[in-house]
MMTF fields as JSON, N, C-alpha, C and O atoms, coordinates in Angstrom:
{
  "mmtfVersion": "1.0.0",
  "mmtfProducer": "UNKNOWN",
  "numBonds": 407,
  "numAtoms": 408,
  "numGroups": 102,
  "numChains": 1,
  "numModels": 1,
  "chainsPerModel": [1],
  "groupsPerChain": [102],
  "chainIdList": ["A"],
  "bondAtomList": [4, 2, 8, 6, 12, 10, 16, 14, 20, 18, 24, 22, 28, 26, 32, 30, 36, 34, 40, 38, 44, 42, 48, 46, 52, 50, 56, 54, 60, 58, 64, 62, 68, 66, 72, 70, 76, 74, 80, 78, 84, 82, 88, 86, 92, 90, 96, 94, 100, 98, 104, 102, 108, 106, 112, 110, 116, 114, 120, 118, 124, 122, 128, 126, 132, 130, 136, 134, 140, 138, 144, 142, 148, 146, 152, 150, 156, 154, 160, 158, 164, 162, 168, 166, 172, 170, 176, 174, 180, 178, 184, 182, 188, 186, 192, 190, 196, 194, 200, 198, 204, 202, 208, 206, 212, 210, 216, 214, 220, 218, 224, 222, 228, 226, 232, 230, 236, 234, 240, 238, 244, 242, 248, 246, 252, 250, 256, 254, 260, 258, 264, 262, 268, 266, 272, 270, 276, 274, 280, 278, 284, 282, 288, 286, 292, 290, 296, 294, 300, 298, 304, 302, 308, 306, 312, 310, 316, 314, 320, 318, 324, 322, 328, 326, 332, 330, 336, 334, 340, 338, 344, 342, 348, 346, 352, 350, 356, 354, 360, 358, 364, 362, 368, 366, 372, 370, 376, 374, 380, 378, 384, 382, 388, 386, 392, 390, 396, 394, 400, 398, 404, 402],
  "bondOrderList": [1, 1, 1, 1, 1, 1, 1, 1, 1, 1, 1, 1, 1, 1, 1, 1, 1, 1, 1, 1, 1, 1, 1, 1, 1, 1, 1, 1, 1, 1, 1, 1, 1, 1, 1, 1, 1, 1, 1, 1, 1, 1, 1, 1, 1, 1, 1, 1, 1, 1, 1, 1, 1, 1, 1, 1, 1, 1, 1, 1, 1, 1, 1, 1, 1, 1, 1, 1, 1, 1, 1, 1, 1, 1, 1, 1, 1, 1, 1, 1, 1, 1, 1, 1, 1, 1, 1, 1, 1, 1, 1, 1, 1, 1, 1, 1, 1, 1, 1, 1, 1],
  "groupList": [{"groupName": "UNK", "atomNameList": ["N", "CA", "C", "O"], "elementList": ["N", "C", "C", "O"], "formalChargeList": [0, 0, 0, 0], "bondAtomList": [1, 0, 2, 1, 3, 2], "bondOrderList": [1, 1, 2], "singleLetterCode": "X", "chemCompType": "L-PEPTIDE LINKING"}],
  "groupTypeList": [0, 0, 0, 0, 0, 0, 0, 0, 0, 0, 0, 0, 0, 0, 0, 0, 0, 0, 0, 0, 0, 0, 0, 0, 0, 0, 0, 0, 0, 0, 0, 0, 0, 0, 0, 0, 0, 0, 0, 0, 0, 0, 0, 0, 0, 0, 0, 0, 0, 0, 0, 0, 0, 0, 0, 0, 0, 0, 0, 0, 0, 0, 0, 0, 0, 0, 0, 0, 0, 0, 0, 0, 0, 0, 0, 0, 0, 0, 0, 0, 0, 0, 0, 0, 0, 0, 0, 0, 0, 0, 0, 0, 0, 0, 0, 0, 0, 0, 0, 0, 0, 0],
  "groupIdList": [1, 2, 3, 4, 5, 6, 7, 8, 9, 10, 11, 12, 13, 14, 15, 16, 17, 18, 19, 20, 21, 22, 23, 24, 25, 26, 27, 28, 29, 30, 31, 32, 33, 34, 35, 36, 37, 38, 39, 40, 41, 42, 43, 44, 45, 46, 47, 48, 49, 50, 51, 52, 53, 54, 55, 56, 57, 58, 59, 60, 61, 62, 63, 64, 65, 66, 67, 68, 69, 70, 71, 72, 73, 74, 75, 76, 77, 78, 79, 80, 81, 82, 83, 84, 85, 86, 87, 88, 89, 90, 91, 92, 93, 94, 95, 96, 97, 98, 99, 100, 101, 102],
  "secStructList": [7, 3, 3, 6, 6, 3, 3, 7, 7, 7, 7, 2, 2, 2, 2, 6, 2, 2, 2, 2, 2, 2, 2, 2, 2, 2, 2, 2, 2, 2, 2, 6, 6, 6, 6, 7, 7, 7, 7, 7, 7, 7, 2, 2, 2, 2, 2, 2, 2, 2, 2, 2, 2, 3, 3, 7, 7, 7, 7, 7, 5, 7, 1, 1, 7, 6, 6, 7, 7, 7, 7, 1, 7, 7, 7, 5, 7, 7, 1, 1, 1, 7, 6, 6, 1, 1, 1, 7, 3, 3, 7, 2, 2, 2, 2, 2, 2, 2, 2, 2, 2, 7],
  "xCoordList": [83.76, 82.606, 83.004, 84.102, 81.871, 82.404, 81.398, 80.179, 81.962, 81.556, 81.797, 82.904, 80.922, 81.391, 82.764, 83.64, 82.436, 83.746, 84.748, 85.541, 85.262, 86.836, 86.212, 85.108, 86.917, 86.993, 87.708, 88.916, 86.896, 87.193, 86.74, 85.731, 87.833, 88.286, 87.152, 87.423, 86.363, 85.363, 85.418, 85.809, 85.16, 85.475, 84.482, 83.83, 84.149, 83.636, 82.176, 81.414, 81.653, 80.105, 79.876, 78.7, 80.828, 80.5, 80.011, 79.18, 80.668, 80.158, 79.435, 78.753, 79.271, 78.116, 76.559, 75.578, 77.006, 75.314, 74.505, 73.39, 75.102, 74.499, 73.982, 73.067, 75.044, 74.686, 73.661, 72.539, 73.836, 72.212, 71.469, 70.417, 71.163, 70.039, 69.287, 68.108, 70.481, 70.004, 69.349, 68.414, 69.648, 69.634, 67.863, 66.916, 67.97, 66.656, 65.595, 64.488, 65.764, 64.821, 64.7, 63.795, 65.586, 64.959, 64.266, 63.404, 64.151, 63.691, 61.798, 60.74, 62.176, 61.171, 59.924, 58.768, 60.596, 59.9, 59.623, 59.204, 59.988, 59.475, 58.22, 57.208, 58.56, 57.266, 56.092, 54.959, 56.184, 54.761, 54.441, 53.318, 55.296, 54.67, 54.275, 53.063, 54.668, 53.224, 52.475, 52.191, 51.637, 51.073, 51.184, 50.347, 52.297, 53.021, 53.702, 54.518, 53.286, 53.633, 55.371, 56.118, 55.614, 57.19, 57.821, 56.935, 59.058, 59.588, 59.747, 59.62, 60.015, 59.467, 60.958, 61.951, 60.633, 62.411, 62.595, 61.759, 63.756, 64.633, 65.379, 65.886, 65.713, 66.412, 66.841, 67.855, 64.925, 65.315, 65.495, 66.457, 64.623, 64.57, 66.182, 66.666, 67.234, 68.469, 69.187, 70.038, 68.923, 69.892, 68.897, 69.38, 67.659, 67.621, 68.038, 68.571, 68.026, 68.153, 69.554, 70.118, 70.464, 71.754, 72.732, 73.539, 72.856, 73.517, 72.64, 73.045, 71.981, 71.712, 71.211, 70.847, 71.533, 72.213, 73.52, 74.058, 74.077, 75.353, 76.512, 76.525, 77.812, 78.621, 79.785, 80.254, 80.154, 80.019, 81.936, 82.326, 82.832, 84.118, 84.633, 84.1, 85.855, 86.141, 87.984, 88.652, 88.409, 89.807, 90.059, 89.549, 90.861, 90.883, 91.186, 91.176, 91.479, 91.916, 91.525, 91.344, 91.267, 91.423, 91.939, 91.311, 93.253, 94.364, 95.174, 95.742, 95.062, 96.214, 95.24, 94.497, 95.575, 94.738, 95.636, 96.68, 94.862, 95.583, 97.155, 98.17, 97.018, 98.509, 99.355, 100.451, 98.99, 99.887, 100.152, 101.282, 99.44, 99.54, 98.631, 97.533, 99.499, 99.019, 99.061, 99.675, 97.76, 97.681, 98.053, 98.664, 97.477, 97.644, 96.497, 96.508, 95.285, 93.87, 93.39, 94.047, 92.055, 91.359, 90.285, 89.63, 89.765, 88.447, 89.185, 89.927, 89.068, 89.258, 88.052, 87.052, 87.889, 86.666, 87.068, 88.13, 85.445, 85.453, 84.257, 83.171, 84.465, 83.236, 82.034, 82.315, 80.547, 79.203, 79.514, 80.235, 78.93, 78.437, 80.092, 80.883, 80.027, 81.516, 82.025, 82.083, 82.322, 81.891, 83.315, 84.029, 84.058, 84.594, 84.058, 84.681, 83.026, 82.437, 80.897, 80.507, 80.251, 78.778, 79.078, 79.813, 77.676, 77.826, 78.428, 78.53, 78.913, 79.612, 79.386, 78.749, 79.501, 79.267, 77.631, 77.356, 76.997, 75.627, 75.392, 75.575, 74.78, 74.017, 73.204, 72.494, 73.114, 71.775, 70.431, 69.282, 70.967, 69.821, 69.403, 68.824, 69.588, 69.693, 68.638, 67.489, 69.32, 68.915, 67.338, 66.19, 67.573, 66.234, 65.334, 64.177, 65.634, 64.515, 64.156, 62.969, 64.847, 63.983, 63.11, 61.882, 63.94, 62.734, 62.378, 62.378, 62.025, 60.975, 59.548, 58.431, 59.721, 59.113, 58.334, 57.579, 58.886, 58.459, 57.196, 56.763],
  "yCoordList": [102.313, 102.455, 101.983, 101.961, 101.638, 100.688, 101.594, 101.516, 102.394, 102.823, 102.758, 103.173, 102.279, 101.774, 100.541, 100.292, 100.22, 98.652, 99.025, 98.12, 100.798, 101.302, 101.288, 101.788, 100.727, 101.221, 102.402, 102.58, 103.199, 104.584, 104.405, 103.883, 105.017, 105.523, 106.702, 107.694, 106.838, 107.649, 108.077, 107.119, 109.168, 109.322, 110.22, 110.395, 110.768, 111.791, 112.151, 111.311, 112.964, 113.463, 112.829, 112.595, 112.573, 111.804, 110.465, 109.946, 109.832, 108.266, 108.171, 107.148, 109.406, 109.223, 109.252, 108.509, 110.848, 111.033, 109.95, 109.587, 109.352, 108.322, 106.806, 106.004, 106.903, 105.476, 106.116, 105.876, 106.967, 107.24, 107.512, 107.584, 107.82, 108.103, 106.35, 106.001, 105.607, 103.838, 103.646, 102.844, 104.213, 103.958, 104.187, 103.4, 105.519, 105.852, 105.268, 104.97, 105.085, 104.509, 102.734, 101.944, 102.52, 100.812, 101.184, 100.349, 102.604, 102.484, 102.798, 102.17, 103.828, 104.162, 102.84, 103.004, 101.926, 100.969, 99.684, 98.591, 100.111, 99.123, 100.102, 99.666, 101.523, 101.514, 102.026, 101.671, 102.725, 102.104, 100.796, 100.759, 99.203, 98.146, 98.244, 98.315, 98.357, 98.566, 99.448, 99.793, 100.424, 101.379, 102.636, 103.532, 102.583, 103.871, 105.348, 105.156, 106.502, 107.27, 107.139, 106.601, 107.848, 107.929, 108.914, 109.579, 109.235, 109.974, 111.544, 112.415, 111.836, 113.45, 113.87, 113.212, 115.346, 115.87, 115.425, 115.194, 115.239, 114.447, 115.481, 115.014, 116.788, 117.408, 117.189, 116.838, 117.772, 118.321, 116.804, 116.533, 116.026, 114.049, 113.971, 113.758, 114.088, 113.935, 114.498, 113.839, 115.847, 116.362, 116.216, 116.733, 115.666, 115.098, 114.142, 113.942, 112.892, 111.561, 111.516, 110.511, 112.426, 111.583, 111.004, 110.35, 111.09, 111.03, 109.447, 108.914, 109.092, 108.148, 106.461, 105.286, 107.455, 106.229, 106.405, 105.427, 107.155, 107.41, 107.204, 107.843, 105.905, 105.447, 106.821, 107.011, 107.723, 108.763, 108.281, 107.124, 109.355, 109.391, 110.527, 111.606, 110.419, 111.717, 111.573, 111.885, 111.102, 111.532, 111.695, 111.071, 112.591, 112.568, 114.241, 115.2, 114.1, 115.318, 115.688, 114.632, 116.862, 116.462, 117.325, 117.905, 117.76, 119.1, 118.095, 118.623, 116.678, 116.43, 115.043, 114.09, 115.41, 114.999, 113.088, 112.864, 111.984, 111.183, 111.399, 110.744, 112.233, 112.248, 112.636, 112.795, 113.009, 113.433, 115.126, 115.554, 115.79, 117.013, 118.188, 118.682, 118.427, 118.908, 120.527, 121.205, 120.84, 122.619, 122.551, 121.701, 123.805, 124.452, 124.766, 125.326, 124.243, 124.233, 122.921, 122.242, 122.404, 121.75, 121.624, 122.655, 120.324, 120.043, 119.145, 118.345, 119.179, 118.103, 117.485, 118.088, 115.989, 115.43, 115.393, 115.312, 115.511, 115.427, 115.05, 114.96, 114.801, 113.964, 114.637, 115.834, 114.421, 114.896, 115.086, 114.296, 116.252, 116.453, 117.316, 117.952, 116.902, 118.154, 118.21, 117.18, 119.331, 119.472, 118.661, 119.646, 117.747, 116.922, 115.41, 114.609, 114.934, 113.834, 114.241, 113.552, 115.051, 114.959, 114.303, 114.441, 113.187, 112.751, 111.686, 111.013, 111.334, 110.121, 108.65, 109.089, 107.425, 106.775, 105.756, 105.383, 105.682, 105.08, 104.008, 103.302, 103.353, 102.384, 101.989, 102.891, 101.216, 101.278, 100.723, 101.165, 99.648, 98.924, 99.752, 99.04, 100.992, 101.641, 102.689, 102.918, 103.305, 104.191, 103.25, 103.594, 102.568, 102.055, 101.912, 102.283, 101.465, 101.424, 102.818, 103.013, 103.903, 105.626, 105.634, 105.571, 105.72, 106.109, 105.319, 105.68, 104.184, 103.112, 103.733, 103.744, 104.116, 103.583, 106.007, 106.45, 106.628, 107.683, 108.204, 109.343],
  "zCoordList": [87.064, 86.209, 84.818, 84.263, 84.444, 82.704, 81.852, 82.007, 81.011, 80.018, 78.589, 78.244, 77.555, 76.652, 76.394, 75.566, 77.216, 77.435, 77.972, 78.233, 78.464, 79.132, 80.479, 80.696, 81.346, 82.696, 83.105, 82.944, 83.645, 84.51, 85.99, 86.466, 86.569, 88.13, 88.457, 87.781, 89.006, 89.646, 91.217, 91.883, 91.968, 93.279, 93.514, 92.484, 94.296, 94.938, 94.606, 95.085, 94.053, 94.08, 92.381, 92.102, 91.363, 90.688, 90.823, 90.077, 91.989, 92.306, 93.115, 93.187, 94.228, 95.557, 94.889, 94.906, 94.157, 94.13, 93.099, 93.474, 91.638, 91.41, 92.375, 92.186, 93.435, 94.52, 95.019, 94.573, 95.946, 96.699, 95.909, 96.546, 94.485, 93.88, 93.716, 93.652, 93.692, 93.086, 94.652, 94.641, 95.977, 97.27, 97.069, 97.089, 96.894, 97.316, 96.12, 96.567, 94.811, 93.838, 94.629, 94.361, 95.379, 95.853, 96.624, 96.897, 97.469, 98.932, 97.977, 97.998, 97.414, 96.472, 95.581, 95.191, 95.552, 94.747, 95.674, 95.293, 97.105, 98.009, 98.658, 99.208, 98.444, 99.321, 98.263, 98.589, 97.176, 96.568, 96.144, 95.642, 96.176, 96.621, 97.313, 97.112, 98.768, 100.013, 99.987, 101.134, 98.7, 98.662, 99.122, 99.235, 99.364, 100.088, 99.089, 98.187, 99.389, 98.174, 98.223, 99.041, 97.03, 96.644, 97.638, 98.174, 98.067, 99.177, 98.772, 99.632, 97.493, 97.052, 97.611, 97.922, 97.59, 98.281, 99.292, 100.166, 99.309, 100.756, 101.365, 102.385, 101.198, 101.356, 103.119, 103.722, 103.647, 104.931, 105.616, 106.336, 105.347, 106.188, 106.064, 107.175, 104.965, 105.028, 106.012, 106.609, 106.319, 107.559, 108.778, 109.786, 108.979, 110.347, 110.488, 111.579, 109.346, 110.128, 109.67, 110.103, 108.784, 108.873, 109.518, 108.858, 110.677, 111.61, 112.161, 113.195, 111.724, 111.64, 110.749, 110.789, 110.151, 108.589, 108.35, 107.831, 108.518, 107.664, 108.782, 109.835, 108.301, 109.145, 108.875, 107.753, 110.09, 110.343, 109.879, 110.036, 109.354, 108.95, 109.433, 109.176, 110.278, 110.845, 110.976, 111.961, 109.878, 109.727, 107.748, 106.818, 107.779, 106.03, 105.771, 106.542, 104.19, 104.015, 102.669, 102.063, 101.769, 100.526, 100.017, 99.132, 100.346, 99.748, 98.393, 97.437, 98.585, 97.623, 96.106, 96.342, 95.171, 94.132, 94.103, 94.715, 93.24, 93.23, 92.578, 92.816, 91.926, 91.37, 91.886, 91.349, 93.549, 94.569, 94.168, 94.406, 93.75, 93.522, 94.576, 94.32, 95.815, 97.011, 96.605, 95.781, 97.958, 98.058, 99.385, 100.031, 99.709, 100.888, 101.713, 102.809, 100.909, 101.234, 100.861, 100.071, 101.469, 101.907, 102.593, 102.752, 103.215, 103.969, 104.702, 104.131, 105.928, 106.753, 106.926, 106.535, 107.629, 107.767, 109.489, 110.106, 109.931, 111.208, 111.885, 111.312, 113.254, 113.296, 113.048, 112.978, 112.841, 112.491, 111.127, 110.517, 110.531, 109.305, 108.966, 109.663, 107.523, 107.574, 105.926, 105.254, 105.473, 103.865, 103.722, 103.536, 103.689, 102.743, 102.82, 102.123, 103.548, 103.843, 104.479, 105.422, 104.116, 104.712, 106.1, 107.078, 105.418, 107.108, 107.088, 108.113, 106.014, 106.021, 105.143, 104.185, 104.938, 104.089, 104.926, 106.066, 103.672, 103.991, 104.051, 103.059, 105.514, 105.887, 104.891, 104.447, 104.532, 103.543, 104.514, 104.493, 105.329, 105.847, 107.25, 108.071, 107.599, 108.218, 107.406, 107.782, 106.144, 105.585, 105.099, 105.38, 104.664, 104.347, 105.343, 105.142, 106.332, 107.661, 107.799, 107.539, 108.145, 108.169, 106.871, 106.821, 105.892, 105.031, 104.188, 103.012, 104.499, 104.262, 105.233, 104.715, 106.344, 107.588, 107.824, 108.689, 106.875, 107.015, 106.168, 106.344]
}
């Protein structure tokens, strides 16, 4: 990320949730071009269809920080939904076909 001319290293719910928010404002501005209302909360449409947008990640860990500074706790990722990777990283043209099309 480039802020004010320094580049910074970003990871996790700092860099996801701004991408899917840019995800869903395109999906958003294609469908009121086709007169279609805006998608409103996504909450619950997210945990039905994720498993079908989202290219599903099921090895990983996150006990140890980049600076190599490990615990003894963690999240493993595994397959389906799983709190250190949801459901995983997003299709877009996938994600856009559900909720374009809902």
């Amino acid at each position: 990320v480039v802020i004010g001319g320094s580049i910074y290293a970003v990871s996790g719910t700092s860099a996801s949730s701004p991408s899917v928010a840019g995800l869903v404002s395109l999906v958003n501005a294609a469908r009121l071009e086709a007169g279609k209302s805006s998608l409103g909360f996504l909450n619950s449409a997210i945990y039905t269809y994720g498993t079908q947008f989202a290219n599903d990640i099921t090895s990983g860990v996150n006990n140890c920080t980049a600076g190599l500074v490990c615990c003894s706790q963690g999240f493993y990722a595994a397959a389906g939904w799983d709190p250190l990777t949801g459901f995983g990283s997003v299709d877009y043209g996938k994600f856009y076909d559900i909720f374009y099309n809902l």
